[in-house]
C-alpha positions in Angstrom: 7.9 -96.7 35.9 9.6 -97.7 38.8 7.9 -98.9 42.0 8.1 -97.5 45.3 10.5 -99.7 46.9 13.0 -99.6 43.5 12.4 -95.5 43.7 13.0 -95.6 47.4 16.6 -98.1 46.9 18.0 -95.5 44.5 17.1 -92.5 46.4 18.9 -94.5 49.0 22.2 -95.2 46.9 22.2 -91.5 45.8 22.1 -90.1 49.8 25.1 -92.4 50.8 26.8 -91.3 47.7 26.5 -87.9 48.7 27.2 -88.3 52.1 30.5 -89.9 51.1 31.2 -87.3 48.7 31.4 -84.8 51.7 34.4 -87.1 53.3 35.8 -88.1 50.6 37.4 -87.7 47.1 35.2 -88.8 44.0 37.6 -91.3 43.1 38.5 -92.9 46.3 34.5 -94.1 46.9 34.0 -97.4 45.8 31.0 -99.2 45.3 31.6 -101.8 48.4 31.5 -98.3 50.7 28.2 -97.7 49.0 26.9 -100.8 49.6 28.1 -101.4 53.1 26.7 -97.7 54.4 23.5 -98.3 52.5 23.1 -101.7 53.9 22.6 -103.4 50.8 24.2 -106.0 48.8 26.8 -105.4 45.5 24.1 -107.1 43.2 21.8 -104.6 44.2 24.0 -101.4 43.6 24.3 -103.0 40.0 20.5 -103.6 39.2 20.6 -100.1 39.3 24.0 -98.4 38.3 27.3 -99.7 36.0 29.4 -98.1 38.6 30.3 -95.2 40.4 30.5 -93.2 37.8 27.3 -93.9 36.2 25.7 -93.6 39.3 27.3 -89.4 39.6 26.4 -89.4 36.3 22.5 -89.7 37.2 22.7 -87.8 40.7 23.9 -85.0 37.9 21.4 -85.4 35.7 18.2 -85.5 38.0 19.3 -82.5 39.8 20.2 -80.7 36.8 16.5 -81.6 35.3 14.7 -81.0 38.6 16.7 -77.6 39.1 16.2 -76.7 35.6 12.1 -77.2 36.1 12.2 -75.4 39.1 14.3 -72.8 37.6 11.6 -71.9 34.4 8.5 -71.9 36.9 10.8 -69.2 39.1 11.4 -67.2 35.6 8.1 -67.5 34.0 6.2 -64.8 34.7 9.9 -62.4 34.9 9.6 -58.6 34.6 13.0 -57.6 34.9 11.6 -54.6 37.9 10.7 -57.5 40.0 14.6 -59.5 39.1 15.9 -58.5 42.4 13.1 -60.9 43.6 13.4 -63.4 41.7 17.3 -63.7 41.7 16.6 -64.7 45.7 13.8 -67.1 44.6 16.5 -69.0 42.1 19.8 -68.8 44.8 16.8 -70.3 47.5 16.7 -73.2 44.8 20.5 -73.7 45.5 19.5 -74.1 49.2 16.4 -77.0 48.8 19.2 -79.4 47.0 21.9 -78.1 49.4 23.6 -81.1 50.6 23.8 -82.7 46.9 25.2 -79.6 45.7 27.4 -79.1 47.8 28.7 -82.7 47.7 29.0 -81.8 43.9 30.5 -78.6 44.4 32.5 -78.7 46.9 36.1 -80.2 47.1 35.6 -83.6 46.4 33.2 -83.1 43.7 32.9 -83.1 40.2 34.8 -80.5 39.1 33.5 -80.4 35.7 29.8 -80.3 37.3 30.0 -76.2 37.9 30.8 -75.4 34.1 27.8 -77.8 33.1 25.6 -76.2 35.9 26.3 -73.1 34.4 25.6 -73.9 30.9 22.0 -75.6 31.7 21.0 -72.2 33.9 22.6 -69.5 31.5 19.8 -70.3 28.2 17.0 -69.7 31.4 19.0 -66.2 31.9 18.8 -65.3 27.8 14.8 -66.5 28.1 13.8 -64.4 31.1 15.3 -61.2 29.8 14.2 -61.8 26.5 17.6 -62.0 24.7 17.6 -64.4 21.6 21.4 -65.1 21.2 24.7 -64.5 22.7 27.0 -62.3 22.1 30.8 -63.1 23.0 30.6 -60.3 25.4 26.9 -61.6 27.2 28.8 -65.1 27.2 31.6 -64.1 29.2 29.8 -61.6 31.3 26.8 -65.0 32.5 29.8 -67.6 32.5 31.3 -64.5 35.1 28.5 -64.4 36.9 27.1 -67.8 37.6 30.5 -69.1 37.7 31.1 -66.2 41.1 27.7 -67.1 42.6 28.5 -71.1 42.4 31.7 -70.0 44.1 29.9 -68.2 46.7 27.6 -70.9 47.4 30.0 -73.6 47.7 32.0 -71.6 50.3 29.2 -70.7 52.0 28.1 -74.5 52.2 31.9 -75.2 53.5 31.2 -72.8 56.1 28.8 -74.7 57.5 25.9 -72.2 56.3 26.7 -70.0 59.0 25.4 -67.0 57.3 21.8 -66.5 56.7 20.8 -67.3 52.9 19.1 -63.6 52.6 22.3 -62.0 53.6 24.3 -64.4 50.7 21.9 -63.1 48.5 21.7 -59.6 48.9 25.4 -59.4 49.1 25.3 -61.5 45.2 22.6 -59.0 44.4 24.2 -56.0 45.3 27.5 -57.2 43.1 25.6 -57.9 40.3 23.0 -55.1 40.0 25.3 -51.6 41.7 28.8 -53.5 40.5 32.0 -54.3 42.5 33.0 -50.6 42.6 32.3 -47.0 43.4 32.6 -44.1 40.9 35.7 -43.1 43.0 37.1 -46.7 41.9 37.1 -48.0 45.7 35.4 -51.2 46.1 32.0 -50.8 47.3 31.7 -54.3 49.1 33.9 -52.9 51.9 
């Protein structure tokens, strides 16, 4: 296990990373803009990561892992009359890692990062309502889904979060549960 001090060093590496992710492109940071906005020295960027692509790689895997945990407590006890509810509990996640996913998601991310944050939430989706496998319809219909509520979030964090997270939500939940039209074929998000 790693001590405090080590804990607190990568925590550190990880928030400048981020932070330079919001100005600029995934492949223009380099690890001497790491080092010099964390304050630390090359030598100890590199007790810790290969480069800076081994260090994304970990930001994406402990928020994956952390989201995930977070995401079964949320769905453990679901009942799908109380799923309006509990939709808002899981976008809320979204909000406590906001700044990393947004650096992630957003335009100088890792564009490959939404697909694979879609694929670790959508077995959590097939295990709350109690489906066993997927169909090639169910697949398309969750990759739709999460895939459109990412996309929501992201340009909501662009916009500066402008927009209470309750309203984001019950827009989302309104989409998903009453659908994107009226039974006179207007759209009904107008």
């Amino acid at each position: 296990m790693e001590s405090r001090t080590k804990q607190q060093t990568r925590k550190k590496i990880q928030n400048v990373f981020v932070e330079l992710l919001t100005e600029n492109r995934i492949d223009r940071i380099k690890v001497s803009d790491i080092t010099k906005t964390a304050h630390i020295n090359r030598s100890t960027f590199y007790e810790y990561y290969q480069d800076v692509n081994s260090l994304l790689t970990d930001i994406e895997d402990e928020l994956l892992s952390e989201f995930r945990k977070q995401l079964e407590m949320v769905y453990q006890d679901f009942k799908l009359e109380h799923s309006a509810e509990i939709f808002g509990k899981a976008l809320a996640l979204l909000n406590v890692y906001g700044d990393t996913f947004f650096g992630l998601l957003g335009p100088n991310g890792d564009h490959g990062f939404s697909m694979r944050f879609v694929e670790n939430v959508k077995p959590l989706i097939l295990a709350a309502f109690g489906i066993q496998e997927f169909t090639p319809k169910l697949e398309i219909l969750i990759t739709f889904e999460m895939s459109g509520i990412v996309g929501v979030y992201t340009k909501w964090c662009a916009e500066g979060r402008k927009q209470p997270l309750e309203d984001v939500v019950k827009s989302i939940q309104e989409l998903l549960y009453a659908g994107m039209t009226t039974d006179n074929n207007k759209p009904n998000i107008l």
